[in-house]
N, C-alpha and C positions, 0 to 999 in steps of 0.2 A: 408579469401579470398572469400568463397560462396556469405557472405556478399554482398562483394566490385561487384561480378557479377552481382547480383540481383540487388543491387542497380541501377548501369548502364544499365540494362534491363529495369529497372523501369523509366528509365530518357530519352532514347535512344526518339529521336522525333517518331512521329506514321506517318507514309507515309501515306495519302488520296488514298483512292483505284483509280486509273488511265484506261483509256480506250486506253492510248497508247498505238503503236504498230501494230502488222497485225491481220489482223481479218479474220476470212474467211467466207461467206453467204453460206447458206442452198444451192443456185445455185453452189456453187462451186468458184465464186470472191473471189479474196482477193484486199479487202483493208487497208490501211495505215492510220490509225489515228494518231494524230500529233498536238501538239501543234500547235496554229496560233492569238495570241497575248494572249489573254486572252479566248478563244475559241478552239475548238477541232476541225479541221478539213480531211475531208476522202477522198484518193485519191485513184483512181484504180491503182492497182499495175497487176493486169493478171485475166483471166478469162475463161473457157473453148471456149469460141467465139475466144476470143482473141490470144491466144494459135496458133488457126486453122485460122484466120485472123487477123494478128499484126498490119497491119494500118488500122484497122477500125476506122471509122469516127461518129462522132455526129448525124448520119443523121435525125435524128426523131423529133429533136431539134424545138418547137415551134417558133424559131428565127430562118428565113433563115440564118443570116449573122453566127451563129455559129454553123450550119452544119458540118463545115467542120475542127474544132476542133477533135483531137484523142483521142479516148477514153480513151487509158493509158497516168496514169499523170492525167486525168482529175477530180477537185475538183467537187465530187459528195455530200460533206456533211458539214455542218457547223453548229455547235451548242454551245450554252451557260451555263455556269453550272447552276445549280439554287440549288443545295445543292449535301453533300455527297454522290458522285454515279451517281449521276445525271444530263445531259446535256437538257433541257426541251424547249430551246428557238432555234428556227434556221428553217433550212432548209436544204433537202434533194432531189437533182435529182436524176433521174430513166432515162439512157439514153435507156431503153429498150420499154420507150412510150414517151419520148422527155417531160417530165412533172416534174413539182418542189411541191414539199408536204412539209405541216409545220413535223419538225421533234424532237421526244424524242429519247432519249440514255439510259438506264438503264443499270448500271453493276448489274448482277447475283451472280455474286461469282463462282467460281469453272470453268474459264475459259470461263463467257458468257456474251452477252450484249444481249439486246434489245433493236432492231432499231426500232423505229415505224414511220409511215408514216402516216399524215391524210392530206386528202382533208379539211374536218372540224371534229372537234369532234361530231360525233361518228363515224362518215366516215374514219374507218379507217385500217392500217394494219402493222401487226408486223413481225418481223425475229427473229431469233433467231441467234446471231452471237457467233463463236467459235474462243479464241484466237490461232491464228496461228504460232506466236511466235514475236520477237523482230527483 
């Protein structure tokens, strides 16, 4: 019988470590990672701003015409995998200077990622995100 477990332990598929899910930033957001074809994508789900202002708007936005976009629900992240753990190709807004940065993903392990933002390499800056739950 120990066998017959082990074995099926031994056989059971290996999950890829995954970035789904909520996340929550050092500010206090949480966002929603998610599937989005072949891509991860991050949408604000709440935020201490938000909380105290629930129709806040896009305002900062380098494009007038999407100003007036709401910040909850709004697709702040988009990235590509490019190996085990890691999302390396994409893009991330910052609706708190209206600005789009190239962006990497690093999962941590032990409930963490690393979102990094660059203007260009080496211009750059990172978060440390906590999973928030499912």
């Amino acid at each position: 019988m120990l066998s017959v477990l082990i074995t099926l332990a031994l056989s059971a598929p290996v999950n890829p470590p995954t970035p789904i899910g909520l996340w929550k930033t050092p500010g206090g957001a949480q966002i929603r990672l998610a599937t989005c074809g072949a891509d991860v994508c991050g949408t604000v789900v709440t935020s201490p701003h938000l909380q105290s202002h629930p129709d806040q708007v896009d305002a900062l936005n380098a494009k007038p015409a999407l100003r007036g976009r709401k910040i909850k629900g709004l697709r702040t992240l988009q990235v590509s995998p490019t190996g085990p753990g890691e999302w390396n190709k994409g893009w991330v807004y910052n609706p708190e200077d209206g600005k789009t940065y190239k962006a990497e993903v690093k999962l941590l392990g032990g409930g963490k990622l690393k979102m990094t933002g660059c203007v260009a390499k080496p211009l750059c800056q990172s978060q440390i995100w906590t999973r928030a739950g499912d």
